[in-house]
C-alpha positions in Angstrom: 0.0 0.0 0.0 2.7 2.2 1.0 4.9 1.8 -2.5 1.8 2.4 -4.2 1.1 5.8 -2.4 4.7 6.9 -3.1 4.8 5.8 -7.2 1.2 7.6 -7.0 2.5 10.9 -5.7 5.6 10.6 -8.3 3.4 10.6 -11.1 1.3 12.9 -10.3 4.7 14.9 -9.7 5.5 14.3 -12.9 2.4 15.3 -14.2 2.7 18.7 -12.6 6.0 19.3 -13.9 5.3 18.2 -17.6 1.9 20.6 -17.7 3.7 23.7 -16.3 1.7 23.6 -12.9 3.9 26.2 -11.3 6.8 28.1 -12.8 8.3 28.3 -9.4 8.4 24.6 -8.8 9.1 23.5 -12.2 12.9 23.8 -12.9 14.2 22.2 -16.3 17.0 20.5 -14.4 18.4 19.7 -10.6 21.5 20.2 -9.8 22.9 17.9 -6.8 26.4 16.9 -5.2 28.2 13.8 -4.2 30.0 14.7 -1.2 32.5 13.2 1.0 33.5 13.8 4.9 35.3 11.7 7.2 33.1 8.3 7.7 30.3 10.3 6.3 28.9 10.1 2.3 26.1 11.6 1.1 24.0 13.7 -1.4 24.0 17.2 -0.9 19.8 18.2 -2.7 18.8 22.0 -2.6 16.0 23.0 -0.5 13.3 25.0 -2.4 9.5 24.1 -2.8 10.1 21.9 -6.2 12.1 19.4 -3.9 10.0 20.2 -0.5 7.1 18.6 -2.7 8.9 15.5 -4.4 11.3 14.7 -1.5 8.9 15.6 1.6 11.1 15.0 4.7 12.6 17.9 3.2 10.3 20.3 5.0 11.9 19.4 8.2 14.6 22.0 6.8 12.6 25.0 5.9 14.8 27.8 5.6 18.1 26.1 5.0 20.2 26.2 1.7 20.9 22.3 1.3 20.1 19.2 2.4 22.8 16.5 3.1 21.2 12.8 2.4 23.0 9.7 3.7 22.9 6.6 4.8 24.0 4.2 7.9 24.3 1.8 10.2 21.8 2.6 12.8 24.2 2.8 16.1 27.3 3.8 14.5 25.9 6.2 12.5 23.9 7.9 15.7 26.8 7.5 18.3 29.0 10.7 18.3 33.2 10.5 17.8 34.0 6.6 16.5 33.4 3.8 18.2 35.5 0.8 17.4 32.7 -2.1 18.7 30.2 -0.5 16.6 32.2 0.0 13.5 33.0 -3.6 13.8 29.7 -4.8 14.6 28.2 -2.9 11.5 30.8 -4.7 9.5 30.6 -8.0 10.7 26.8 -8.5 10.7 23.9 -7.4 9.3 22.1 -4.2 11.2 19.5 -2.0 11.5 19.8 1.4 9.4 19.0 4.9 9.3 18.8 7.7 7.0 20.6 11.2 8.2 20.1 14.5 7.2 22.0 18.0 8.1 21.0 20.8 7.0 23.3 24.1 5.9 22.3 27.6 5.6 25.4 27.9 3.4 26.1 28.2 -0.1 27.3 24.8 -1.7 31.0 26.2 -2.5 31.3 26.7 0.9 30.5 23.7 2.0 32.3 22.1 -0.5 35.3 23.5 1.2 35.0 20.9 4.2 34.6 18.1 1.9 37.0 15.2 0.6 35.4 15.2 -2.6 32.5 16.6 -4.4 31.1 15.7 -7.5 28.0 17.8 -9.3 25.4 15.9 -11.1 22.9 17.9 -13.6 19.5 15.9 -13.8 16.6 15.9 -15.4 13.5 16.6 -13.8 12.5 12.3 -15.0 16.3 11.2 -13.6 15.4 13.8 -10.4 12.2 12.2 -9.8 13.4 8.6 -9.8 16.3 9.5 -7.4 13.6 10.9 -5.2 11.7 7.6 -5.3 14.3 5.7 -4.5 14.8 7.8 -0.9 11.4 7.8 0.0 12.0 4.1 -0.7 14.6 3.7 1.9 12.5 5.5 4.6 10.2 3.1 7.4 7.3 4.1 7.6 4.4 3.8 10.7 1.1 3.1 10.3 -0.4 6.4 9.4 2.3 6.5 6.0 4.9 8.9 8.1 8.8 8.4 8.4 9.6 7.6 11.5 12.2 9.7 13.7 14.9 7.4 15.2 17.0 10.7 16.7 17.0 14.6 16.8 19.8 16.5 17.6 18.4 19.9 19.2 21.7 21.5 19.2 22.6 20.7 15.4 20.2 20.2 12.4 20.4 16.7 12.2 17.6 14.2 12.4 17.8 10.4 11.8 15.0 8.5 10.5 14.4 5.0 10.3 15.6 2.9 6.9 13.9 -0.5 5.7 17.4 -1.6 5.0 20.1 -3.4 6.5 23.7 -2.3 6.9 26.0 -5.0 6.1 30.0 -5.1 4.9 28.5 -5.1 1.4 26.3 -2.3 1.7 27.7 0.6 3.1 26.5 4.2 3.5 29.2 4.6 -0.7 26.9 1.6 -1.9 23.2 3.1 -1.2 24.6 6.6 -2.4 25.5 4.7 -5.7 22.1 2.8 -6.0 20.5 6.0 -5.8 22.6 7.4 -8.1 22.4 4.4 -10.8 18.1 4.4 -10.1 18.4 8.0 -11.4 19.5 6.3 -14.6 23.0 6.7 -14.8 24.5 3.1 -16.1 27.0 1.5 -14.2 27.0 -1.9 -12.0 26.8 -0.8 -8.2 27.5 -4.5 -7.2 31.3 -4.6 -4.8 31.2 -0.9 -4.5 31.5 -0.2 -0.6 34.5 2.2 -0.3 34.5 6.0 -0.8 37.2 5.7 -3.3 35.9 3.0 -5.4 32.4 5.7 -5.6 34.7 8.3 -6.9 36.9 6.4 -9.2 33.0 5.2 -10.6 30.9 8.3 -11.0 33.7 10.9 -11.5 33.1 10.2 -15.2 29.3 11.2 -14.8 29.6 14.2 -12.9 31.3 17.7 -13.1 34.3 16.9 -10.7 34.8 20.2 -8.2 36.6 19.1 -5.7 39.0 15.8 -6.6 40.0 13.2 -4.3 43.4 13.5 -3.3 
């Protein structure tokens, strides 16, 4: 019931865009960011009403610039500093997941700054909309069709919500950013791709490259 709700709202999305509903939510293209920090890779997706609508958790951010998306092993990912045990328990077995966003008021060359690596990707409003159902996909839902909350950070804009996946040595937080990536059509195999390295080596030749990994 649930998936059908979600590919329901997408094509009615879609449908919106192709008529011209609304100039200000009807961009020809979305520009978003592979990024890299530290343990930490995600998508970096502007924050405006086009993706408030297709990507609703979104409005959780009001006001902010960018949205970083990413993906984890539920204890690791939630536990501040590193913690060897849980690094090593997310490797060795499968585990629980969650999906975590920051926020940033900034521009994105700024926040490019404190990244490894950043690689921007121009889509199409029918590759955008695919990437978007493929992270509403990832989310768990409750009964009344809402993502759940697994942890807020008051102090920081940061909010965890629950993932149907499972974190595993296999899949790691490069692999989902790569599947969500290769669901927005771009064609290349995501199987054995679990470093950060092995992401950028991959999609570097889809993207515009801004800041390379050294």
């Amino acid at each position: 019931m649930r998936n059908n709700i979600i590919c329901w709202i997408t094509c009615i999305l879609t449908c919106f865009v192709s008529s011209g509903f609304s100039q200000d939510i009807n961009p020809d293209s979305i520009k978003i960011y592979l990024v890299k920090e530290g343990w930490h890779t995600g998508l970096m997706i502007p924050v405006n009403d086009f993706t408030k609508q297709t990507l609703p958790v979104i409005n959780y951010f009001d006001g902010f610039e960018y949205v970083d998306i990413g993906w984890g092993d539920e204890d690791f990912y939630q536990t501040p500093g590193f913690d060897l045990y849980l690094a090593a328990k997310a490797i060795l077995i499968p585990t629980p997941s969650v999906i975590r966003i920051d926020g940033y008021k900034f521009k994105i060359e700024k926040v490019i700054e404190w990244r490894e690596f950043a690689i921007m990707f121009t889509l199409s409003i029918d590759q955008y909309l695919k990437l978007c159902e493929f992270i509403n996909r990832s989310f768990q839902y409750n009964k009344k069709n809402e993502i759940i909350i697994s942890l807020k950070d008051d102090k920081k804009p940061i909010i965890f919500f629950k993932s149907v996946h499972s974190y595993c040595y296999i899949k790691t937080c490069n692999t989902w950013a790569a599947e969500a990536l290769h669901a927005a059509g771009y064609d290349f195999d995501t199987f054995g791709l679990v470093t950060s390295s092995q992401l950028y080596s991959k999609l570097k030749k889809f993207g515009e490259v801004l800041k390379s990994l050294e």
